[in-house]
FIDREN-777547 format. One record per residue: residue number from 1; residue in three letters; x, y, z of N, C-alpha, C, O in turn. Coordinates in steps of 0.2 Angstrom, whole numbers, plus 5000, padded with zeros to 4 digits. Example, Ala and Ser with C-alpha at 12.3 -4.5 7.8 and 13.67 -1.06 7.14 Angstrom:
2
[1; ALA; [5066; 4972; 5039]; [5062; 4978; 5039]; [5066; 4984; 5039]; [5071; 4983; 5042]]
[2; SER; [5064; 4989; 5035]; [5068; 4995; 5036]; [5064; 5000; 5039]; [5067; 5006; 5040]]
END
This chain:
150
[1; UNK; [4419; 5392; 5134]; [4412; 5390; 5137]; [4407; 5392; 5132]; [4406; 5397; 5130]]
[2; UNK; [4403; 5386; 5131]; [4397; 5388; 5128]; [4391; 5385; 5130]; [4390; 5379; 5132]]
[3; UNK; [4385; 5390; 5132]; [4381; 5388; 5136]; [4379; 5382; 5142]; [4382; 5384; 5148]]
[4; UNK; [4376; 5376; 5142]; [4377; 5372; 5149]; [4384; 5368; 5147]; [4384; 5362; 5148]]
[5; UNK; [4389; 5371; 5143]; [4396; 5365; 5141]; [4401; 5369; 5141]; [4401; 5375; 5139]]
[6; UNK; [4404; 5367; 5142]; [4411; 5368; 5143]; [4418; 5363; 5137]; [4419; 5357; 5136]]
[7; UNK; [4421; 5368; 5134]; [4426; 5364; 5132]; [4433; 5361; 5133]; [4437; 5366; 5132]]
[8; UNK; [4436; 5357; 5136]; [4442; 5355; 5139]; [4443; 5348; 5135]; [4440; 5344; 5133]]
[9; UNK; [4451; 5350; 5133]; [4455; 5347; 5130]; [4453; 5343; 5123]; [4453; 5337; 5122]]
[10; UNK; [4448; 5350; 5119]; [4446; 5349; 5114]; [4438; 5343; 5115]; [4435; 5341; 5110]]
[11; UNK; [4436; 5341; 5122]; [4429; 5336; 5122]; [4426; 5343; 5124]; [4429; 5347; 5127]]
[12; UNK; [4418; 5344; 5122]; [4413; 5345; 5124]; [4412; 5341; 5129]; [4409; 5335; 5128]]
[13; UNK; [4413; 5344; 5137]; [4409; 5340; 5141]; [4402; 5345; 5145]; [4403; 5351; 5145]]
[14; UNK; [4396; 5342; 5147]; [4391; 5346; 5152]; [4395; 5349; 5157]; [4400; 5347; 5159]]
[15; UNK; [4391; 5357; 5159]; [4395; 5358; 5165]; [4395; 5355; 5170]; [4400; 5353; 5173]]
[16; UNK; [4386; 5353; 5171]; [4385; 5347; 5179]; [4392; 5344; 5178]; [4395; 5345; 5183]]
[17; UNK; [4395; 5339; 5173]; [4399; 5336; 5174]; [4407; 5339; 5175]; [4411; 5335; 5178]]
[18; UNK; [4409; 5344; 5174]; [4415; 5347; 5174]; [4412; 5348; 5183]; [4416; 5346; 5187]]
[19; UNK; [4408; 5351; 5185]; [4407; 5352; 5193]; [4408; 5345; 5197]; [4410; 5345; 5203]]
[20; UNK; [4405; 5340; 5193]; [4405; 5333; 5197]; [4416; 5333; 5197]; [4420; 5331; 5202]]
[21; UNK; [4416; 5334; 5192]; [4425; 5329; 5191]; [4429; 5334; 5195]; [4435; 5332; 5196]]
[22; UNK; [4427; 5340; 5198]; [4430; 5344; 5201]; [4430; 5344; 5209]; [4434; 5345; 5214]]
[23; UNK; [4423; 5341; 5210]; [4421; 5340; 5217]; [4423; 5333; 5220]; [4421; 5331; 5225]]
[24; UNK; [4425; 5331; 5217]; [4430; 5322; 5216]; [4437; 5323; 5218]; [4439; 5320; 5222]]
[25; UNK; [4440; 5327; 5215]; [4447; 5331; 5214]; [4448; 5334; 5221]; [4452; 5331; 5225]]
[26; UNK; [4445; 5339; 5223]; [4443; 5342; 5230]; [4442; 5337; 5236]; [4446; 5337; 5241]]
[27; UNK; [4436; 5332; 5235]; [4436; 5328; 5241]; [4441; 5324; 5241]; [4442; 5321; 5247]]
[28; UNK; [4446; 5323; 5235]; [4450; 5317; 5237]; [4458; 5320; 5239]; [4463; 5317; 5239]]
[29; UNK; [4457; 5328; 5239]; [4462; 5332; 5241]; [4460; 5329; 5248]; [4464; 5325; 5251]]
[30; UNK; [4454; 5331; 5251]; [4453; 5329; 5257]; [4453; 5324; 5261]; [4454; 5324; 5267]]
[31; UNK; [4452; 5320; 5258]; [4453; 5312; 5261]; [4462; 5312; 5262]; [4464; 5312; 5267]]
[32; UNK; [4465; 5313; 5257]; [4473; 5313; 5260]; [4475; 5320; 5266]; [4479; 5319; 5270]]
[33; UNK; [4471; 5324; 5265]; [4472; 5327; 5273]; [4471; 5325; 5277]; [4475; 5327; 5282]]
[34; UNK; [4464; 5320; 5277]; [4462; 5313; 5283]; [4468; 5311; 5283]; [4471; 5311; 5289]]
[35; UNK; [4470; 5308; 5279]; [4476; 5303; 5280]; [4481; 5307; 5283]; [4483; 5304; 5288]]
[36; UNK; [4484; 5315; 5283]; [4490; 5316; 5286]; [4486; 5317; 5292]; [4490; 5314; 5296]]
[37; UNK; [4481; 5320; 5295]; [4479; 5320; 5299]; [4480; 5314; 5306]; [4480; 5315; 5312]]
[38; UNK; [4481; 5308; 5303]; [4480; 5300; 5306]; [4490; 5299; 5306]; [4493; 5294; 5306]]
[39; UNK; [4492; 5305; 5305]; [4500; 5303; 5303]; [4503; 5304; 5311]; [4499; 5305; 5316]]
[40; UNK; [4510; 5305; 5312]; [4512; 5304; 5319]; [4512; 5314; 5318]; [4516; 5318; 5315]]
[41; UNK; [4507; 5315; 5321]; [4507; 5323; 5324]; [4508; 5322; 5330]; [4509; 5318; 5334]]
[42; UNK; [4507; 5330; 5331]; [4511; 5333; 5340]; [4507; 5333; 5344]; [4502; 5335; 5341]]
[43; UNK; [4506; 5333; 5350]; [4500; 5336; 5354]; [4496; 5342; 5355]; [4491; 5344; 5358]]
[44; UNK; [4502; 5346; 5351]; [4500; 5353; 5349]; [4497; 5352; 5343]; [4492; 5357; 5343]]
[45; UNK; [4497; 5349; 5338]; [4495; 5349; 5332]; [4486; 5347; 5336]; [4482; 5351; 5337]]
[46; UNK; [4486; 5340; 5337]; [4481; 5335; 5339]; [4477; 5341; 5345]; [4471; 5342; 5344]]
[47; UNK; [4480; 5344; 5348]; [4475; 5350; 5353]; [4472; 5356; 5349]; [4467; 5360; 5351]]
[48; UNK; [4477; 5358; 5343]; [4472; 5364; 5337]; [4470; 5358; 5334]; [4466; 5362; 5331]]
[49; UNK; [4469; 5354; 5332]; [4464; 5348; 5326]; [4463; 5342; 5329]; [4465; 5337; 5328]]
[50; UNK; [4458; 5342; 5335]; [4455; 5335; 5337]; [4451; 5330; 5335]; [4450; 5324; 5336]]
[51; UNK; [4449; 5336; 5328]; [4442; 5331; 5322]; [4447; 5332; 5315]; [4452; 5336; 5314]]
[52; UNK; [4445; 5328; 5312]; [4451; 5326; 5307]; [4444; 5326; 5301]; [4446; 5324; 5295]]
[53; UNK; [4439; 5328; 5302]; [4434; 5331; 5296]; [4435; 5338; 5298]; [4434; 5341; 5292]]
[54; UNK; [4435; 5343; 5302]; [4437; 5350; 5304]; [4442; 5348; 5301]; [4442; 5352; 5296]]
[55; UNK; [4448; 5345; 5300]; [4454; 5350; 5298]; [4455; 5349; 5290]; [4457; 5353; 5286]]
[56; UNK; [4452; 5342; 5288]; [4454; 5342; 5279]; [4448; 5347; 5278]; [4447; 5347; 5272]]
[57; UNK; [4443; 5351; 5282]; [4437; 5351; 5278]; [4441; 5359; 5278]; [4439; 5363; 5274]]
[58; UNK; [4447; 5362; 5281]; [4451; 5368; 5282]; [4456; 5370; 5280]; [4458; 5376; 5280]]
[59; UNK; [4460; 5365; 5278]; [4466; 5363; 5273]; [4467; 5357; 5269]; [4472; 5355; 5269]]
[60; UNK; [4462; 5355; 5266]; [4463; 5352; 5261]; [4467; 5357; 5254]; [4468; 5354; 5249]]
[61; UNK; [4468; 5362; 5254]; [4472; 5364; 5250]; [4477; 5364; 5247]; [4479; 5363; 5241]]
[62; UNK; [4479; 5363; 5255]; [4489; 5360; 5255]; [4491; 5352; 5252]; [4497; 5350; 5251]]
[63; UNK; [4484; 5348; 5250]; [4485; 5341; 5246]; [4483; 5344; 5240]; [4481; 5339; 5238]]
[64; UNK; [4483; 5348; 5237]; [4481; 5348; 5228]; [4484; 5345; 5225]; [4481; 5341; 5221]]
[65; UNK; [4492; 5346; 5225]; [4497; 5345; 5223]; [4498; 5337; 5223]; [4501; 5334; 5218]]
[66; UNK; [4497; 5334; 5229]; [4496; 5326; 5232]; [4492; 5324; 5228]; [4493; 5321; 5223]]
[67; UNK; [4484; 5326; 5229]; [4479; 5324; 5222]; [4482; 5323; 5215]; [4482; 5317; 5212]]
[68; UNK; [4484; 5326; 5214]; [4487; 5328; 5205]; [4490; 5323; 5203]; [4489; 5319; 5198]]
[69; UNK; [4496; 5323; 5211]; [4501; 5315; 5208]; [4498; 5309; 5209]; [4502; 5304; 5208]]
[70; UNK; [4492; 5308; 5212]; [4490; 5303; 5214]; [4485; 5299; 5207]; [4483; 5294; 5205]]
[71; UNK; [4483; 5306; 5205]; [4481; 5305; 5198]; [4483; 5303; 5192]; [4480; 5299; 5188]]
[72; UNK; [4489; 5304; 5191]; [4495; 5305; 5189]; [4496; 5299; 5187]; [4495; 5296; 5182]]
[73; UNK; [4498; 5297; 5193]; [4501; 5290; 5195]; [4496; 5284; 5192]; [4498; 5279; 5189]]
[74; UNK; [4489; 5286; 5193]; [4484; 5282; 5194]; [4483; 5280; 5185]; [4480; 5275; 5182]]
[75; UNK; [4485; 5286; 5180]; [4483; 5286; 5171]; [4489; 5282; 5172]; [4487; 5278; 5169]]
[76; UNK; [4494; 5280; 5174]; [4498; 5277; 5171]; [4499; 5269; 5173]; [4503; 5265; 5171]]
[77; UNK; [4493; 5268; 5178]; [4492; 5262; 5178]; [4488; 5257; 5174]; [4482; 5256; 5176]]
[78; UNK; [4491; 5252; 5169]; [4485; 5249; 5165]; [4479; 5247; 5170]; [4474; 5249; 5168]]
[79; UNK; [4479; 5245; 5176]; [4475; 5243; 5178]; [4467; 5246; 5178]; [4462; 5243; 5178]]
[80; UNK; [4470; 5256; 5178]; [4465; 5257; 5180]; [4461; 5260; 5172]; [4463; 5262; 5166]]
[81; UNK; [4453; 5259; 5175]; [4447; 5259; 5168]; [4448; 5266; 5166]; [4450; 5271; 5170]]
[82; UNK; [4447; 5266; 5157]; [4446; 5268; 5152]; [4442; 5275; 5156]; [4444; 5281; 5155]]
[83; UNK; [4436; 5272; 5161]; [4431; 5277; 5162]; [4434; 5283; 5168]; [4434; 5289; 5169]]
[84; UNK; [4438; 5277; 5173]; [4442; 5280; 5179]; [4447; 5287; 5176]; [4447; 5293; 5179]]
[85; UNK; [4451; 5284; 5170]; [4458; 5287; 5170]; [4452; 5297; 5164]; [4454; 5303; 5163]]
[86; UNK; [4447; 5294; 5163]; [4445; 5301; 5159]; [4445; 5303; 5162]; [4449; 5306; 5164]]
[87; UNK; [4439; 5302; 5168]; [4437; 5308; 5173]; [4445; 5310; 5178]; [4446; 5316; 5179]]
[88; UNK; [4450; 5306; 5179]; [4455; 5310; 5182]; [4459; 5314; 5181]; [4463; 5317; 5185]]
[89; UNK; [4460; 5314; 5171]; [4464; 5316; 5167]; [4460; 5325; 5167]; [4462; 5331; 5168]]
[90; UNK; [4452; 5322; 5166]; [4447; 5330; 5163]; [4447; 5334; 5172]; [4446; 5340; 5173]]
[91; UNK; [4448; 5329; 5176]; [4448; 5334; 5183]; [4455; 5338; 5185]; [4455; 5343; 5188]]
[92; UNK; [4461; 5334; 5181]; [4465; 5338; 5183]; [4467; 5344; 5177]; [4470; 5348; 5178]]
[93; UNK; [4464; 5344; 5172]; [4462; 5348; 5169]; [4459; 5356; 5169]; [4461; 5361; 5166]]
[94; UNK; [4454; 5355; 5171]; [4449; 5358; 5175]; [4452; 5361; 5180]; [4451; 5367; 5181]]
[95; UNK; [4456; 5357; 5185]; [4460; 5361; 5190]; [4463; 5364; 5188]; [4463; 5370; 5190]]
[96; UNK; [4468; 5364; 5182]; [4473; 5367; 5181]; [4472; 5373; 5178]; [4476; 5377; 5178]]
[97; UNK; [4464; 5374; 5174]; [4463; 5378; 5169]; [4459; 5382; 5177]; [4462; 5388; 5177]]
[98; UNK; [4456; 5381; 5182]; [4454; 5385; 5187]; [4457; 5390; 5188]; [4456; 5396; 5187]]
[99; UNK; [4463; 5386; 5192]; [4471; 5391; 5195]; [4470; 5395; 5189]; [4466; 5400; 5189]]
[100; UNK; [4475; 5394; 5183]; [4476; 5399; 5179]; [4470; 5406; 5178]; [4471; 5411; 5176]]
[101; UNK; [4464; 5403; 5180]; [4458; 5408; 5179]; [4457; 5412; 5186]; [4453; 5416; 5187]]
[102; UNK; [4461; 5411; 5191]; [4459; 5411; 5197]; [4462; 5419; 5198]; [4467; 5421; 5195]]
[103; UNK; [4458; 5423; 5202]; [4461; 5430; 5205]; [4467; 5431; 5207]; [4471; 5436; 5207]]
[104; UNK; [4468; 5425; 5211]; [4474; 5425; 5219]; [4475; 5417; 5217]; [4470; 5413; 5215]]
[105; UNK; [4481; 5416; 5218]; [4484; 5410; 5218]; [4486; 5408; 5227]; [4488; 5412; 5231]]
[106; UNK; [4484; 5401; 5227]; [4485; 5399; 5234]; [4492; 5398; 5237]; [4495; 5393; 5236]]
[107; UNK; [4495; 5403; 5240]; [4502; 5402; 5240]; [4504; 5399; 5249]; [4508; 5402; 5252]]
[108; UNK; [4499; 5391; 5251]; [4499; 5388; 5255]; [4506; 5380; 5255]; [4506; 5375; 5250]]
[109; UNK; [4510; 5380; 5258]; [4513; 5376; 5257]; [4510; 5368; 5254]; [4504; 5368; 5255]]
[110; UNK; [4512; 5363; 5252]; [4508; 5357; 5248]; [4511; 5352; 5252]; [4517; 5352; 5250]]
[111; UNK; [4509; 5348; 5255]; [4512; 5342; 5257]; [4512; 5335; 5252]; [4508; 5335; 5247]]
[112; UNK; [4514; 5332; 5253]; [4515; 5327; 5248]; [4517; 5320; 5253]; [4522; 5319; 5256]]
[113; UNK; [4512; 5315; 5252]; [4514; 5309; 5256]; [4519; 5304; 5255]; [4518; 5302; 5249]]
[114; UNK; [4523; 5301; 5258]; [4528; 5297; 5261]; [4534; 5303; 5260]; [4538; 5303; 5255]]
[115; UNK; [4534; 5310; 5264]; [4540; 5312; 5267]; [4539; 5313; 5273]; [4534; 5313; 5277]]
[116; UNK; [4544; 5313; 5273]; [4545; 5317; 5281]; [4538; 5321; 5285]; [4535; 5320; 5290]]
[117; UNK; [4538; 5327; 5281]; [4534; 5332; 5285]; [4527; 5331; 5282]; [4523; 5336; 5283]]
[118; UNK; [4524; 5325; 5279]; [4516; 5322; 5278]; [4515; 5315; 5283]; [4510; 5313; 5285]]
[119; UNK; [4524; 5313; 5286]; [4521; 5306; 5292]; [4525; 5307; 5296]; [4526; 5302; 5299]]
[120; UNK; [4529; 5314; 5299]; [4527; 5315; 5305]; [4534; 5314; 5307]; [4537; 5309; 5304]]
[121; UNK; [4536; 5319; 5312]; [4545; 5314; 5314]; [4543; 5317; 5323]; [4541; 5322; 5325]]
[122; UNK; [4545; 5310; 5327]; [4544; 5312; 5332]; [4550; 5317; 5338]; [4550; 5321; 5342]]
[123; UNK; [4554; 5314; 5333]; [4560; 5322; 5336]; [4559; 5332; 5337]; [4561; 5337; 5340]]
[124; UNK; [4553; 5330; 5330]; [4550; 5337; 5327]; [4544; 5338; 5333]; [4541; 5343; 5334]]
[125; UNK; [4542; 5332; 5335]; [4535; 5332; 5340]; [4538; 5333; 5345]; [4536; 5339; 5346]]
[126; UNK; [4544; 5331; 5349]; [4546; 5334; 5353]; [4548; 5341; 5357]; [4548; 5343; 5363]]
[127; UNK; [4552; 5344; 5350]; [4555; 5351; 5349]; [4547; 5355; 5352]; [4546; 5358; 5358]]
[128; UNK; [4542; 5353; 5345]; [4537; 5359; 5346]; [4536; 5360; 5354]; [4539; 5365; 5357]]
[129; UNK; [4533; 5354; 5357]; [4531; 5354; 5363]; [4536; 5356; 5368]; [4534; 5357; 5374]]
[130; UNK; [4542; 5357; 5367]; [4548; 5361; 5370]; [4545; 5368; 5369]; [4543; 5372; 5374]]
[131; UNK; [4546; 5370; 5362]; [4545; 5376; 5361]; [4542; 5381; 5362]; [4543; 5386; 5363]]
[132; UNK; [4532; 5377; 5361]; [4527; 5380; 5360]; [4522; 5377; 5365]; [4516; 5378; 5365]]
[133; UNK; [4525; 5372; 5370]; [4520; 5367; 5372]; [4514; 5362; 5370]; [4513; 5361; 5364]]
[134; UNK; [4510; 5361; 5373]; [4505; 5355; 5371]; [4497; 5359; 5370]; [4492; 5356; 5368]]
[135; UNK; [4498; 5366; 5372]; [4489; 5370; 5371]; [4490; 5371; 5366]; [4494; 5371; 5362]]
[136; UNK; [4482; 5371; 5364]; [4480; 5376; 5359]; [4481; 5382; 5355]; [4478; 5387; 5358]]
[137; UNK; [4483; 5384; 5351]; [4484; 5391; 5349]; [4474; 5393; 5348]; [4471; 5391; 5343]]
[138; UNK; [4471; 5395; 5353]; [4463; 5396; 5353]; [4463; 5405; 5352]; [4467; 5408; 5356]]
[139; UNK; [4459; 5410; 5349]; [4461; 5417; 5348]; [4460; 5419; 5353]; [4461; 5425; 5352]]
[140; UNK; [4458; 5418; 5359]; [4461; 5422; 5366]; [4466; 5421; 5368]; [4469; 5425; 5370]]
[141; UNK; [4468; 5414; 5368]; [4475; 5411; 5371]; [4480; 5419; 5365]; [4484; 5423; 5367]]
[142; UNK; [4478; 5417; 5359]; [4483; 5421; 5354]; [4484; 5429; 5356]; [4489; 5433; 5357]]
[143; UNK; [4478; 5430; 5356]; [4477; 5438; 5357]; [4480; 5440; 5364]; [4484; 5445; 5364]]
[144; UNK; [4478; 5436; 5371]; [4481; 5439; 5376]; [4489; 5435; 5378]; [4493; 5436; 5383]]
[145; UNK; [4491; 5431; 5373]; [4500; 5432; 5371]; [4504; 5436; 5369]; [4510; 5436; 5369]]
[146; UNK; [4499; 5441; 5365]; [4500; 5445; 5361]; [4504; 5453; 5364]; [4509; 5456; 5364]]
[147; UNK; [4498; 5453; 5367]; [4495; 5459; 5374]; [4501; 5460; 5379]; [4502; 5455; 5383]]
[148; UNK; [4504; 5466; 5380]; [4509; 5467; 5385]; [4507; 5471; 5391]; [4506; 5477; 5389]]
[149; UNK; [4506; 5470; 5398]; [4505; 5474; 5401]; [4509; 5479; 5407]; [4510; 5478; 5413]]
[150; UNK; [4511; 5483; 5404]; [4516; 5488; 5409]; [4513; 5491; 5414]; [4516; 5494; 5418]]
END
């Protein structure tokens, strides 16, 4: 880093702009949370998360890994612009050079879309609702599950 710039993969970019390609990176972590969000979940899922901007705005973490490939995906398409494919190369960049700078490594599971467990199996909907029923895990409901009274 020197002064308002930053160096990644040898370009001198502005910070403002390393902030911009990072918060791009992030929201579109989020948009794919939107999306698992809209997948076949449980009614226990959909009664702890009935706003689908509350849950990517809480776990969009668990798509980083989803963002990256979708990134990925997207430099290796001729289709996509010259200008499209820098910003997604220097944002996964930036992410990568983050982590590695990071205190604590996020050691939350990552979902990744077209499997199983990002669109949802309705046998597994059925189990939870067996096992845990259709409430909410709300922290009273937690705490006085918790609580034994003799």
């Amino acid at each position: 880093m020197t002064g308002d710039y930053l160096i990644v993969n040898g370009e001198r970019i502005p910070k403002s702009e390393a902030l911009s390609l990072i918060r791009m990176f992030y929201n579109d972590a989020k948009q794919i949370a939107g999306v698992f969000h809209g997948m076949d979940r449980s009614e226990k899922f959909r009664a702890n998360w009935p706003d689908e901007y509350v849950f990517a705005d809480a776990n969009w973490r668990n798509f980083l890994e989803a963002c990256r490939a979708m990134y990925a995906e997207r430099l290796g398409d001729p289709k996509t612009s010259a200008a499209d494919a820098r910003k997604m190369h220097l944002a996964i960049v930036l992410h990568t050079m983050i982590e590695q700078d990071a205190p604590e490594k996020f050691g939350g599971i990552q979902l990744a879309p077209n499997t199983q467990q990002f669109d949802g199996d309705r046998f597994e909907n059925r189990k939870i609702i067996e096992n845990y029923g259709k409430q909410s895990n709300t922290f009273k409901e937690l705490m006085l599950g918790s609580t034994r009274y003799h």
